[in-house]
N, C-alpha and C positions, 0 to 999 in steps of 0.2 A: 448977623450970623447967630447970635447967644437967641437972640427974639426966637430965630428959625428952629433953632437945638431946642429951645424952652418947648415951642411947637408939635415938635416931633416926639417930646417925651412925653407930652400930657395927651399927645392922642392918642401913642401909643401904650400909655396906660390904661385909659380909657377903652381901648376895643380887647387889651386882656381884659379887663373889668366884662365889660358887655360879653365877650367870649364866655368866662366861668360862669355870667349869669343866664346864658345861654344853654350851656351844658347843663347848667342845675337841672333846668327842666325839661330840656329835649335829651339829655343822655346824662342823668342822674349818674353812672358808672364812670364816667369820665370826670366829671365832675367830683365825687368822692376821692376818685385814685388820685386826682391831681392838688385839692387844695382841703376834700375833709378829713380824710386817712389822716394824712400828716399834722394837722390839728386836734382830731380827738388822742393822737397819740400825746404829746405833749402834754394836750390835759388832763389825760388819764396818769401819764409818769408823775404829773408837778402836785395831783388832787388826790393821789390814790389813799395815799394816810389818812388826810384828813377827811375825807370821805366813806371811808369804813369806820371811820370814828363819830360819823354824826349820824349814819345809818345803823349804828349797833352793831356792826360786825366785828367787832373787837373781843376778846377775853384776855383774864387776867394771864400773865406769865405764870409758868411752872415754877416753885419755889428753887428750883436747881437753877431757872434762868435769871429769877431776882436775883440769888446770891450774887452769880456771876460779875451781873450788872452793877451790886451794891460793892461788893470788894475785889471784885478786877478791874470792870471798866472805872472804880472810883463814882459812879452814879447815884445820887440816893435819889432822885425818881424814877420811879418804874412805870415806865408809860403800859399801856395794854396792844398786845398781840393781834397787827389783821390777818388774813390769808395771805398769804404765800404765793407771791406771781413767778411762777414756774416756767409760764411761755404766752408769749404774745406776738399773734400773725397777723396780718393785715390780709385783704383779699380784696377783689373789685366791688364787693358787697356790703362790705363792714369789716371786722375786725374781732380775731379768737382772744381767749386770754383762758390760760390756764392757770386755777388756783389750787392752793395746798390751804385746807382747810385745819386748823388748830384744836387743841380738844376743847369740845363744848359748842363748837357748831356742827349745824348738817346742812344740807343742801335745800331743805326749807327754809328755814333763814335769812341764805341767800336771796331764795325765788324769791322773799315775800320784800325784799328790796328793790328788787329789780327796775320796779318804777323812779323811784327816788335816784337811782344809780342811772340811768338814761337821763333823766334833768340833768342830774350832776356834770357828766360827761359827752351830753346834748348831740344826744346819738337818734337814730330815729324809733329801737325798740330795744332790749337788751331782754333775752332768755338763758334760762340759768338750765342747765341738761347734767347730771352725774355722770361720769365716765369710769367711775369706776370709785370704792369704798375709799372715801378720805379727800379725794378728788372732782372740785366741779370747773365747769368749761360755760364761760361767760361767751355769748354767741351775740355780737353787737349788730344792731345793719343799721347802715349809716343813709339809707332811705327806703320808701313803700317800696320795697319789692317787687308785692303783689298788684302795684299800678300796671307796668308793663312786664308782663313776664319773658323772663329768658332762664331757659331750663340750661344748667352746671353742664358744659360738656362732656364731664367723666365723673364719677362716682365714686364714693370712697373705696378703697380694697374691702371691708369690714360689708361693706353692703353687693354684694356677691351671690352669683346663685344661678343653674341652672333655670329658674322661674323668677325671677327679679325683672320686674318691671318699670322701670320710671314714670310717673303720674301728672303729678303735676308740682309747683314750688312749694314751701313751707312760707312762712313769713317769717326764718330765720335765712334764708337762702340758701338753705339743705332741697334736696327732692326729698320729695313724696314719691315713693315708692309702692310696690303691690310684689309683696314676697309670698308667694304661696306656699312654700316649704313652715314656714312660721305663721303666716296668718293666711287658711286655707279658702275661707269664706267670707265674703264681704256681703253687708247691703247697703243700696245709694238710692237716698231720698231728697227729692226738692219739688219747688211747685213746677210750672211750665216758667219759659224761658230764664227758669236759674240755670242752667251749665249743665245739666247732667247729660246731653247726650255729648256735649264735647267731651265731658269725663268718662263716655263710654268709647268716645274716638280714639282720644288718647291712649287708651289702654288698649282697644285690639289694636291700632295699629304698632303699640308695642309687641304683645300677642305674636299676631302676624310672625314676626320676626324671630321667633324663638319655636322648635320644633314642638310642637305643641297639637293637640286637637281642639279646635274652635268649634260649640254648638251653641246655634243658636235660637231663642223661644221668642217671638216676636209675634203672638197673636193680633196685632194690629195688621193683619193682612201683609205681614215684612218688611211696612212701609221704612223700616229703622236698620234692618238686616240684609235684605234684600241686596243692596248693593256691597256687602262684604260674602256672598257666593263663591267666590273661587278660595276662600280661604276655609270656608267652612266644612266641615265633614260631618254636618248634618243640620237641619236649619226646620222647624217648624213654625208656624203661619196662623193654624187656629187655635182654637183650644182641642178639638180631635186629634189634630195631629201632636200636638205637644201632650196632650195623654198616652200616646203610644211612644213617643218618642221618651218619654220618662220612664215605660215601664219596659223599654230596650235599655238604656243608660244600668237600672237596677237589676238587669239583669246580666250587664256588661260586669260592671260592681260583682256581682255574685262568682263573675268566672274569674275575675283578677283575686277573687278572695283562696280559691281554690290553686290559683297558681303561689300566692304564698304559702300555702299552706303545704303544696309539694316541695317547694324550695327551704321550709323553716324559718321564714322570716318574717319581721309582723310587719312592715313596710314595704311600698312599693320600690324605695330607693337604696332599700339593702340587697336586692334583686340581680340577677347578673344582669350587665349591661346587653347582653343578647335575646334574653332573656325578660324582659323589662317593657311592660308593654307602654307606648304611648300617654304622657297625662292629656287629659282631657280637661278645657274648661267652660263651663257650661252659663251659657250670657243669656238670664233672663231679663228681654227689656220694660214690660209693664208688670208686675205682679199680679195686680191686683185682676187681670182678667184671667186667672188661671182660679179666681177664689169665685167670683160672682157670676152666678146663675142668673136666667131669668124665669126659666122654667123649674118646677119642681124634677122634671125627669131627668135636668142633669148633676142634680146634686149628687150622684154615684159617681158620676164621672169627677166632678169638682173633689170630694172625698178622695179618690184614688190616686189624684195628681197629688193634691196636698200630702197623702202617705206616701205615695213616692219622693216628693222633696223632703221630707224630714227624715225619711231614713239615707238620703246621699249625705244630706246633711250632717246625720249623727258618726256616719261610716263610710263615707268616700274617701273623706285624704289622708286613710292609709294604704289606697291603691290607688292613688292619683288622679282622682275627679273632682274638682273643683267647681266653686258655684260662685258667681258673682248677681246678686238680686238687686234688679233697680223699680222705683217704685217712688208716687208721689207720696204717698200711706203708706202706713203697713202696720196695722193696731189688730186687738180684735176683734172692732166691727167688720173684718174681711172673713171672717166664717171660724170655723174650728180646726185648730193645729194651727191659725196664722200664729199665737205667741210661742208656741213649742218654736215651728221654725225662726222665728227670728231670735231666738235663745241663742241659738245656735250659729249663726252669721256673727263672727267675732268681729271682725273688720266692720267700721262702721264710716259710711262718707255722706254729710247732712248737708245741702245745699240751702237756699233761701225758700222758707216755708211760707205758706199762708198763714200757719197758728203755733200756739204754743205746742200746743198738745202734737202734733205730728213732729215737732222737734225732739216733745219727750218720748215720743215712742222709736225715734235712732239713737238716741245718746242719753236720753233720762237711767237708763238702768245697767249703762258703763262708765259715763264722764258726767254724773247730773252739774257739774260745775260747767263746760259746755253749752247749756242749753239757752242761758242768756245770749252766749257769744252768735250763737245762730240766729236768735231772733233778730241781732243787730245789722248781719249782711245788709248792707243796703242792695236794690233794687236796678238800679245803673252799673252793678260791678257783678255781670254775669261768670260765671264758673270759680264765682270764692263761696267754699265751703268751710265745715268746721273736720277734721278728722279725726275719729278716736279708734279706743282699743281698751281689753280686756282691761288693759293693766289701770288704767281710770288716767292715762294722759291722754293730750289733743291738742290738738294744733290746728289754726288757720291754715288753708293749703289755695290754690289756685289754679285750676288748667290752663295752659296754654292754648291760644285759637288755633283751632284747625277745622280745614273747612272739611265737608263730606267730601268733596272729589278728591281731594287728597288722601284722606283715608280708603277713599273706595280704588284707588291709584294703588296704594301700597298691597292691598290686597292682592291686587293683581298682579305685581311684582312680585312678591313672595308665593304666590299659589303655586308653586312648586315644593313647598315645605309640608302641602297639606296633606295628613296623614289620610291612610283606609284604613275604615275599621269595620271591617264586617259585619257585624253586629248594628254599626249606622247605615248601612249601604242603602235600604230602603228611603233613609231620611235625606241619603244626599242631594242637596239642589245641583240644577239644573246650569252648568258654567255657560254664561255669556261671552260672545267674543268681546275685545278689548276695543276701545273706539280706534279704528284707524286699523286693524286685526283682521286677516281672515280666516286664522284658526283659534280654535279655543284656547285658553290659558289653564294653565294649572294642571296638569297630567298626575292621576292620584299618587301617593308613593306609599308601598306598602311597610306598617307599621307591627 
């Protein structure tokens, strides 16, 4: 019977064993929540002193906290001061740690440990983010992430918003978002099959979902747009048409400028809500064929378009027109006004490039720290991008798969949300029935 019991314990240690080794790789989140959570906490409680003391995050005590220590606590050594662990949460993804930083560090410091700090605590990344003056927020993940993506169910309160889009992962296991109230214009470059149209899926079928006006510029004959029609409230195909469709958009611009200007207010969103026309976001999918001629005759046309996107650019999101530009390039060899306009494209998403140089022309002249990070995407890990912004931070980020019918699906669903706007009415495509439908989808609603 002891033989039998001996039996029954070693195997069934054994398939807990193979189970967690199991998990590690097939659900890396079960795996963490159940046996790496609870070990990097321990090692982080038992290693935290001594670990800010060989990474250099220490400073000497204030001469008020020597005394103390010299003639209250009776201590005559005075050890040096780490940060201050304020709070520590665990999550399915790694684990928070808030610090209180002591005078004589800053949040540089920190970041520039960060690597040493992830050995030490044999976590899978650790990013150091400010949260506010005196205050930074250790964001640990305690594996790749961006292996298999699963987008955060809910969103923090703080990331909120009328125009708030979720995107795709960080490789803190934050979302990547698309705020257009704060960053109104974006450009998304990569070569062929990096990820960019899933990164344009993922956002209109976010889009979609939020009352909003969707256009779209798809000179590749629609082949990209074409199937998101029922959401669309105006959709252009060639380069003619997306000329006229531009010089309607800046003239849409021009009337919403005049409706602020009878109401007193320099934004579209201090506007009364009755009052308040529809934002508009305007989804160009290749750029570069709005810029190349091949004829001499239509470089007026090429010119015209270009001057109509630089002034949406300079002056739309304060009447709520937005531009999202995607594009394998976008330098100055695409003609004149392409640098003015991408001046202006704050939001910057750089997928896997052919060359250096097309890396530096999204992120060389916001985040030039960035631009190695791009080069290094590898090749088999489609829709990992690098993401930046004005302010010169970026981040690894990742789209979630999602195939066209799906989004072409959602479309459909939502085509009830799709504004008129009279001023597109000429541009609106043509609503196809729904497979399996014998009426049309999407009945306009006016805006």
């Amino acid at each position: 019977m002891s033989d039998l019991t001996t039996v029954i314990e070693v195997a069934g240690a054994l398939s807990a064993a193979g189970g967690l080794g199991y998990a590690k790789v097939r659900a890396p989140r079960v795996f963490w929540s159940l046996a790496g959570l609870p070990v990097a906490r321990v090692r982080f409680a038992a290693t935290y002193r001594s670990t800010m003391d060989v990474c250099g995050l220490t400073v000497q005590p204030s001469r008020l906290r020597a005394f103390m220590v010299r003639n209250v606590a009776r201590r005559p050594d005075v050890q040096p001061v780490p940060p201050k662990v304020r709070r520590v949460r665990g999550s399915s993804t790694g684990m928070r740690v808030t610090l209180r930083l002591p005078a004589g560090l800053e949040p540089a410091d920190v970041a520039a440990a960060s690597e040493r700090l992830r050995h030490a605590w044999g976590v899978h990344s650790v990013h150091v983010v400010e949260t506010k003056p005196g205050f930074v927020e250790l964001r640990m993940t305690g594996y790749d992430v961006l292996r298999r993506v699963k987008m955060p169910r809910h969103l923090p309160r703080k990331v909120s918003g009328p125009l708030v889009v979720p995107v795709a992962l960080r490789e803190d296991g934050t979302a990547f978002v698309r705020d257009y109230q704060k960053i109104p214009h974006s450009l998304t470059l990569g070569a062929n099959q990096s990820g960019k149209s899933m990164f344009q899926r993922n956002l209109i079928t976010g889009l979609a979902k939020l009352p909003v006006g969707l256009i779209g510029i798809d000179c590749k004959r629609g082949v990209e747009h074409r199937g998101y029609a029922p959401r669309l409230s105006a959709l252009a195909v060639t380069p003619d048409e997306a000329s006229q469709l531009l010089e309607a958009l800046v003239q849409e611009m021009e009337e919403r400028f005049d409706t602020l200007s009878a109401h007193g207010v320099s934004d579209l969103w201090d506007l009364p809500a009755k009052a308040r026309p529809v934002p508009l976001v305007v989804l160009v999918d290749e750029v570069a064929e709005l810029f190349l001629v091949a004829v001499k005759k239509d470089e007026e046309r090429r010119d015209r378009m270009v001057m109509h996107l630089v002034r949406l650019a300079q002056m739309a999101r304060a009447v709520g027109i937005y531009l999202e530009i995607c594009g394998q390039r976008f330098g100055s060899e695409l003609g004149k006004g392409a640098t003015m306009l991408r001046a202006q494209l704050t939001g910057r998403v750089v997928h896997r490039v052919n060359d250096k140089q097309t890396a530096d022309m999204g992120l060389g002249d916001i985040a030039p720290d960035a631009v190695f990070a791009v080069t290094t995407i590898p090749p088999n890990r489609p829709g990992v991008a690098v993401a930046g912004d004005s302010s010169g931070g970026w981040s690894r980020i990742r789209t979630p798969e999602l195939s066209a019918a799906d989004a072409v699906a959602t479309c459909h669903e939502y085509a009830h949300l799709t504004p008129d706007v009279p001023a597109l009415a000429p541009f609106r495509p043509v609503v196809r029935t729904a497979p399996g439908s014998a009426s049309p989808l999407g009945a306009p609603v006016t805006a």
